[in-house]
KOLVO-783709 format. One record per residue (C-alpha): y, z, x; residue number from 1; residue in one letter. Coordinates in steps of 0.05 Angstrom, whole numbers, always signed. Example, Ala and Ser with C-alpha at 12.3 -4.5 7.8 and 13.67 -1.06 7.14 Angstrom:
2
{py:-90&pz:+156&px:+246&n:1&res:a} $
{py:-21&pz:+143&px:+273&n:2&res:s} $
***
This chain:
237
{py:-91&pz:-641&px:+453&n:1&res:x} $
{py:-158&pz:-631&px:+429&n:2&res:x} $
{py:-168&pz:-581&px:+376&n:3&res:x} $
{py:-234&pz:-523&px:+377&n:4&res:x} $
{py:-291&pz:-551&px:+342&n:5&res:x} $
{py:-308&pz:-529&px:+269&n:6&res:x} $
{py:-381&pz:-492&px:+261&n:7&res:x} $
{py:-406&pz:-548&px:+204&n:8&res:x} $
{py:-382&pz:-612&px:+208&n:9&res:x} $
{py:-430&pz:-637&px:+146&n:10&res:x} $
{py:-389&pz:-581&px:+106&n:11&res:x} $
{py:-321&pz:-599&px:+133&n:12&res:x} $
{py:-330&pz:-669&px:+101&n:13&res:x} $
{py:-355&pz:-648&px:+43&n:14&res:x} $
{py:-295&pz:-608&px:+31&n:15&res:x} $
{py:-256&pz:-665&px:+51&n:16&res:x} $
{py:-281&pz:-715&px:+2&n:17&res:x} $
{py:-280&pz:-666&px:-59&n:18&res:x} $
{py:-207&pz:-679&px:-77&n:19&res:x} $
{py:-232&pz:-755&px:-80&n:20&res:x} $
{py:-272&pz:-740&px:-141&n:21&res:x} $
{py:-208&pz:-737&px:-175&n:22&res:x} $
{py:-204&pz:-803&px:-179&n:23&res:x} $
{py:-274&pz:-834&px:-155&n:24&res:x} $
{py:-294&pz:-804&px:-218&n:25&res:x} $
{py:-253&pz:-844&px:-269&n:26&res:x} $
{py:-258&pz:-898&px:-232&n:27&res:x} $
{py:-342&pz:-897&px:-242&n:28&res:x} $
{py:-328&pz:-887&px:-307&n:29&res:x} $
{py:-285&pz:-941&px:-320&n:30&res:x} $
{py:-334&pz:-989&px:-290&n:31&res:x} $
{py:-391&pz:-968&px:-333&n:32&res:x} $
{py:-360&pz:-981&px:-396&n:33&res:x} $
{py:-327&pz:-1045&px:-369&n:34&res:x} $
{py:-400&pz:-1062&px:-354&n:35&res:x} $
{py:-432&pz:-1047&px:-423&n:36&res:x} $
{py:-371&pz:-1083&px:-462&n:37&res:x} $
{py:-380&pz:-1145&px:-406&n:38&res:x} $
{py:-454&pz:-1147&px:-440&n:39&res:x} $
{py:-502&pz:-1121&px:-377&n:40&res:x} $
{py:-563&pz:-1078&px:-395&n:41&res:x} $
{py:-564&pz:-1002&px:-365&n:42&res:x} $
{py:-610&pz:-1023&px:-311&n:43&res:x} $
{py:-561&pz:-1092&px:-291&n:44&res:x} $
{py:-500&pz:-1036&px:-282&n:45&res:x} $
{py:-534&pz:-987&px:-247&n:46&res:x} $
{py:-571&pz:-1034&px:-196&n:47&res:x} $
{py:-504&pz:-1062&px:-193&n:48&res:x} $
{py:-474&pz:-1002&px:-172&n:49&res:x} $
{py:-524&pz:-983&px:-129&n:50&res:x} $
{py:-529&pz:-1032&px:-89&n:51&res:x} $
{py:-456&pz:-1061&px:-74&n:52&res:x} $
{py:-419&pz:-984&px:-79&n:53&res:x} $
{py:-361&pz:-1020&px:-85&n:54&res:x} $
{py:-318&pz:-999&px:-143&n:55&res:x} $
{py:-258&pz:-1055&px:-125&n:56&res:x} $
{py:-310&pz:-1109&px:-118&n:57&res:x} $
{py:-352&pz:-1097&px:-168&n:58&res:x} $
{py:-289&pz:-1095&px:-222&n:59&res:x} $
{py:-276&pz:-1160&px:-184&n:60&res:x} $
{py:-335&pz:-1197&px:-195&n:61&res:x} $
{py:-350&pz:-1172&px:-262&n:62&res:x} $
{py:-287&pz:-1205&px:-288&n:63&res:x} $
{py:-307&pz:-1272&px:-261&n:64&res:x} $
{py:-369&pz:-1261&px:-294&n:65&res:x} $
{py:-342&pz:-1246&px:-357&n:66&res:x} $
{py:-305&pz:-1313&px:-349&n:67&res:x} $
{py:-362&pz:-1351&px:-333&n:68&res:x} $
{py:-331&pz:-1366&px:-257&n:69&res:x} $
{py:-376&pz:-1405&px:-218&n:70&res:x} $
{py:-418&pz:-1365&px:-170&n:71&res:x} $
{py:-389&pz:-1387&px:-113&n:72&res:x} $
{py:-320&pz:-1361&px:-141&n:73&res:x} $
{py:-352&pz:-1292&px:-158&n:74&res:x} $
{py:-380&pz:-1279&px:-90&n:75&res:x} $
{py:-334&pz:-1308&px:-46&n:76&res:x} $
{py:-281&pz:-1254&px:-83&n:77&res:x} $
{py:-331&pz:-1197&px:-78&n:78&res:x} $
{py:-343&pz:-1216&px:+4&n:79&res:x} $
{py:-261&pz:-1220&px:+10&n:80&res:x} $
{py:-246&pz:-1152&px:-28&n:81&res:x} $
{py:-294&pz:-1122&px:+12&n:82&res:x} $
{py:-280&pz:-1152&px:+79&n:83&res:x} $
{py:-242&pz:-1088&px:+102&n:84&res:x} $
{py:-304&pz:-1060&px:+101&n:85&res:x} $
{py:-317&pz:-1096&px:+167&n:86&res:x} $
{py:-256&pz:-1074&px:+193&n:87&res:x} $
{py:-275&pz:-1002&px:+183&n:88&res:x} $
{py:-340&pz:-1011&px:+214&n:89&res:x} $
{py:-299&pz:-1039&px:+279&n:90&res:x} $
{py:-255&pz:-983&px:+278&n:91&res:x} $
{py:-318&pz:-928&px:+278&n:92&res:x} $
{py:-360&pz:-973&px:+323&n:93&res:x} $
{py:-337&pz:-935&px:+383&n:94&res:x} $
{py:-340&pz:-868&px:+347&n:95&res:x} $
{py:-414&pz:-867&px:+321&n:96&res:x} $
{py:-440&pz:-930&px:+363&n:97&res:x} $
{py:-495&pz:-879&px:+405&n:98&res:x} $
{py:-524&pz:-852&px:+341&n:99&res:x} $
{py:-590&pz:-876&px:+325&n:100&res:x} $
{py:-597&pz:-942&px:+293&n:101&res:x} $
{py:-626&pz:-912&px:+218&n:102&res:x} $
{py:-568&pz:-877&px:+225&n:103&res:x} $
{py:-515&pz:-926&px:+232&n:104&res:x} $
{py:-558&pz:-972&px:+187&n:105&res:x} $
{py:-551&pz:-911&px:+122&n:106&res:x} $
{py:-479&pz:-898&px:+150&n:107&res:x} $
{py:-468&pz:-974&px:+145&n:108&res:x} $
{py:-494&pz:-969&px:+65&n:109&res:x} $
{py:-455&pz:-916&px:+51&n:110&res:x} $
{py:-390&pz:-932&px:+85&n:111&res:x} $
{py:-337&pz:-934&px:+32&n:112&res:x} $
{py:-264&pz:-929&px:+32&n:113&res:x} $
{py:-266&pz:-852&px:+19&n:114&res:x} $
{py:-308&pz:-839&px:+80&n:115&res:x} $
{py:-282&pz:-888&px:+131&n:116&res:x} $
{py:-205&pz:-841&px:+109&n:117&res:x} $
{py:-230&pz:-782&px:+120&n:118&res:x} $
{py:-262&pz:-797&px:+183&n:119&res:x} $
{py:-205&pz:-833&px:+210&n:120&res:x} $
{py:-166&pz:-772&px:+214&n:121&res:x} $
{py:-220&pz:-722&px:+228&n:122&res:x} $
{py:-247&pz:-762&px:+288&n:123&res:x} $
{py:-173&pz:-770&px:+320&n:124&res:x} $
{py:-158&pz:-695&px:+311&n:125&res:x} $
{py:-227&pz:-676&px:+336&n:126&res:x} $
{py:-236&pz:-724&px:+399&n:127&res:x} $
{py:-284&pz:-674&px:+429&n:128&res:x} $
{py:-337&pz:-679&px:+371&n:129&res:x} $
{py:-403&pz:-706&px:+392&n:130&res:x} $
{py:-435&pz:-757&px:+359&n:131&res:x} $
{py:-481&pz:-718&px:+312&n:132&res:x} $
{py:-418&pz:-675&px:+287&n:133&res:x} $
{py:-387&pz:-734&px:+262&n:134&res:x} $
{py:-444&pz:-775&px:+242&n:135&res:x} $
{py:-452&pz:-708&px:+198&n:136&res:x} $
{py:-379&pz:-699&px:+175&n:137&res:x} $
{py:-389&pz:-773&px:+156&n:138&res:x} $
{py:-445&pz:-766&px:+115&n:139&res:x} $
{py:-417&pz:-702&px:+88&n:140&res:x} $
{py:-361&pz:-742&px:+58&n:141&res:x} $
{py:-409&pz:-790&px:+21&n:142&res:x} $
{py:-446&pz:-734&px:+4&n:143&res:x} $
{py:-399&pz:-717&px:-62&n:144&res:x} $
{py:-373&pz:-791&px:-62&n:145&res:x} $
{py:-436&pz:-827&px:-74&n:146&res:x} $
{py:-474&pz:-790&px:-120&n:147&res:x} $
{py:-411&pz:-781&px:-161&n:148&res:x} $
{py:-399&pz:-855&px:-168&n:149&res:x} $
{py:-468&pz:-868&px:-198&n:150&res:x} $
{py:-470&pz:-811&px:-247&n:151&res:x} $
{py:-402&pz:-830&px:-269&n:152&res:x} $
{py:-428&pz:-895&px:-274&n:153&res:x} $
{py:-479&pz:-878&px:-318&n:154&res:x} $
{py:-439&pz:-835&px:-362&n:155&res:x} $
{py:-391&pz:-891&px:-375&n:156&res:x} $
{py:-448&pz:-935&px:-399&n:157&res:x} $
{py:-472&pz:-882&px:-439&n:158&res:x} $
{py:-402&pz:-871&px:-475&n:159&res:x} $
{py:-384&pz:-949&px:-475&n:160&res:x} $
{py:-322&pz:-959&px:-524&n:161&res:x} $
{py:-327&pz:-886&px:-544&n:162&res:x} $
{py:-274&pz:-872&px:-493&n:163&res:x} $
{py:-203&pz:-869&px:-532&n:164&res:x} $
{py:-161&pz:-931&px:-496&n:165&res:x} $
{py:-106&pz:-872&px:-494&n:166&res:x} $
{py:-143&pz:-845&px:-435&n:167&res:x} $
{py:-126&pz:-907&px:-399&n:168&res:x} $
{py:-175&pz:-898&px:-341&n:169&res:x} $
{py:-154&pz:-964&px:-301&n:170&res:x} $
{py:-97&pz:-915&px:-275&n:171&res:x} $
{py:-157&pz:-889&px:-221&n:172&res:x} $
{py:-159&pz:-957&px:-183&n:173&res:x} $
{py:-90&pz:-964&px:-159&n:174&res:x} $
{py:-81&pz:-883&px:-157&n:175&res:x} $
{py:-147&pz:-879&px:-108&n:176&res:x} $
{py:-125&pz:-948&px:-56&n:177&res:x} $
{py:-56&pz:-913&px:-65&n:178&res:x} $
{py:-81&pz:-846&px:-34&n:179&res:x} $
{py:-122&pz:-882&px:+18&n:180&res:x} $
{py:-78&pz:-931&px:+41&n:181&res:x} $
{py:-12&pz:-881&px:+48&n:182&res:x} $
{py:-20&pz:-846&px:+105&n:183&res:x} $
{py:-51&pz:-897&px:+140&n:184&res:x} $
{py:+7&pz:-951&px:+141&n:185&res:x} $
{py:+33&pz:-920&px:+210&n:186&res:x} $
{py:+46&pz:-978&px:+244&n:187&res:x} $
{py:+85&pz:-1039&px:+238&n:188&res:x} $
{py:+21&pz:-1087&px:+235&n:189&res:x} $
{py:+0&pz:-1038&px:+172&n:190&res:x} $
{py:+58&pz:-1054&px:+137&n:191&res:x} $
{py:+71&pz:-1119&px:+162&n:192&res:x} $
{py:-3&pz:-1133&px:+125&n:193&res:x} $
{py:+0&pz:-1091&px:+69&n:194&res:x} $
{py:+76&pz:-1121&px:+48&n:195&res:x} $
{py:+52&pz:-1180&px:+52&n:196&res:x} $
{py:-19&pz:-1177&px:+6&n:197&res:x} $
{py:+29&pz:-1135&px:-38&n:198&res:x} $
{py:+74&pz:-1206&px:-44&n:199&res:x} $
{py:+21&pz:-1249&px:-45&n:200&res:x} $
{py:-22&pz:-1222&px:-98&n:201&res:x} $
{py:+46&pz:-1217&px:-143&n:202&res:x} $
{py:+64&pz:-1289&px:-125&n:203&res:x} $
{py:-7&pz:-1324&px:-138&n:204&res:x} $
{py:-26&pz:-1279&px:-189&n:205&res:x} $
{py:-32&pz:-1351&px:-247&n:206&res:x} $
{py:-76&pz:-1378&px:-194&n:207&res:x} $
{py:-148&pz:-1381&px:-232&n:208&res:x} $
{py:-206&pz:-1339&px:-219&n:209&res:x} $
{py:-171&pz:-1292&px:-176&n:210&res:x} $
{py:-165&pz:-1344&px:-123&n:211&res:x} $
{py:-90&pz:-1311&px:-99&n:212&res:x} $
{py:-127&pz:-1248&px:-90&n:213&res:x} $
{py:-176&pz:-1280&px:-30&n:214&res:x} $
{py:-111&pz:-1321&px:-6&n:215&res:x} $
{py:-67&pz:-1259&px:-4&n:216&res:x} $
{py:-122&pz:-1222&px:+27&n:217&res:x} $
{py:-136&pz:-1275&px:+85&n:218&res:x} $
{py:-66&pz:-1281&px:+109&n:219&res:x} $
{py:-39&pz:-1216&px:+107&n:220&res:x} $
{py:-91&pz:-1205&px:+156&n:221&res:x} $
{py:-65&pz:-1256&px:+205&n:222&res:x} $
{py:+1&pz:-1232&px:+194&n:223&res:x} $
{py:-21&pz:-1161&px:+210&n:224&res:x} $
{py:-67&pz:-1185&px:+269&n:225&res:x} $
{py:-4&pz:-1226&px:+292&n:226&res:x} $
{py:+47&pz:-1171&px:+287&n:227&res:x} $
{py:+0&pz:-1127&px:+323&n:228&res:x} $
{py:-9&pz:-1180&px:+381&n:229&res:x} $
{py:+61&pz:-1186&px:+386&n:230&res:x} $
{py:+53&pz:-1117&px:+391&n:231&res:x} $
{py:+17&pz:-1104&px:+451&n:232&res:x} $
{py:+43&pz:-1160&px:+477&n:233&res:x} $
{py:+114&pz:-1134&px:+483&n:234&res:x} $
{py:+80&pz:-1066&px:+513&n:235&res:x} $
{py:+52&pz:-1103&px:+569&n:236&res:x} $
{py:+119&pz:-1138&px:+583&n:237&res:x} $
***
């Protein structure tokens, strides 16, 4: 049943990503300083940053860099961490499609794991929104998200190894996928795919460069496109 619409849709997702800066936060952090001890200059990190606003990928990358990985190896990990990226923009395709193209085009920059989340729950609760409320609730999310990644960023390049290792801030990677993820495994194809990166990633994990990471990655999404054809196949049976 649809549910009454809320007055502010651009506030309603900023209130909805503030929790996020719990652990977006950290996480900025932890890649700035892991950028100034990998040896980039200020303006390296923050272009770096800028431009991919991809925490997961960016760690990614810059470790293969650190190793001197080829460049193939570095980008082709980078494209495969972030390739759920395209599968959020297939899932809000039919949600924010009409909006103007600069629009989508900003909403394609900015779309990150925090604000594909939110709207995948808002947009399902809210069916009757138009497309200008959530086209604002989206950018509402990255509104906090965003800006917060680059000033953490910054920060952690400005600290560099002045940060105690007790703080241990490489808890906010797995802590934020963990709180994204969660409540969206509600299906058998979402666990059928996460189980299996889960296993995969354990099992290759002595495979150079990272290379069990983009195998992992490519077949748990066949199995999770299989189970999920098997799916809707047995439906229509």
């Amino acid at each position: 049943m649809a549910r009454s619409k809320p007055k502010n849709t651009y506030r309603m997702g900023i209130r909805d990503a503030l929790p996020f800066l719990l652990v977006v936060g950290p996480f900025g952090l932890l890649f700035g300083v892991v950028a100034a001890e990998s040896g980039l200059s200020v303006a390296q990190s923050m272009a770096f940053s800028t431009v991919v606003l991809a925490g997961a990928s960016q760690l990614a990358a810059l470790q293969l860099m650190v190793e001197n990985a080829p460049v193939l190896i570095v980008v082709a990990t980078a494209l495969a961490v972030n390739l759920r990226m395209a599968m959020y923009s297939a899932w809000l395709a039919p949600w924010l499609g009409a909006a103007p193209l600069w629009q989508r085009a900003l909403a394609a920059y900015v779309n990150v794991d925090q604000s594909f989340a939110c709207s995948a729950v808002r947009f399902e609760q809210y069916p009757d929104w138009t497309v200008a409320q959530r086209m604002a609730f989206f950018f509402g999310v990255v509104t906090p998200i965003a800006p917060g990644w680059l000033a953490m960023t910054a920060l952690g390049l400005w600290l560099g190894e002045g940060i105690p290792a007790w703080m241990a801030l490489d808890f906010a990677m797995p802590i934020c996928f963990l709180a994204l993820i969660g409540p969206m495994l509600r299906t058998a194809a979402h666990l059928a795919a996460a189980g299996t990166s889960v296993l995969l990633a354990l099992l290759l994990a002595g495979i150079p460069y990272n290379l069990g990471l983009l195998i992992a990655a490519l077949v748990a999404m066949s199995v999770g496109a299989r189970v999920e054809l098997w799916q809707a196949r047995g439906t229509a049976a």
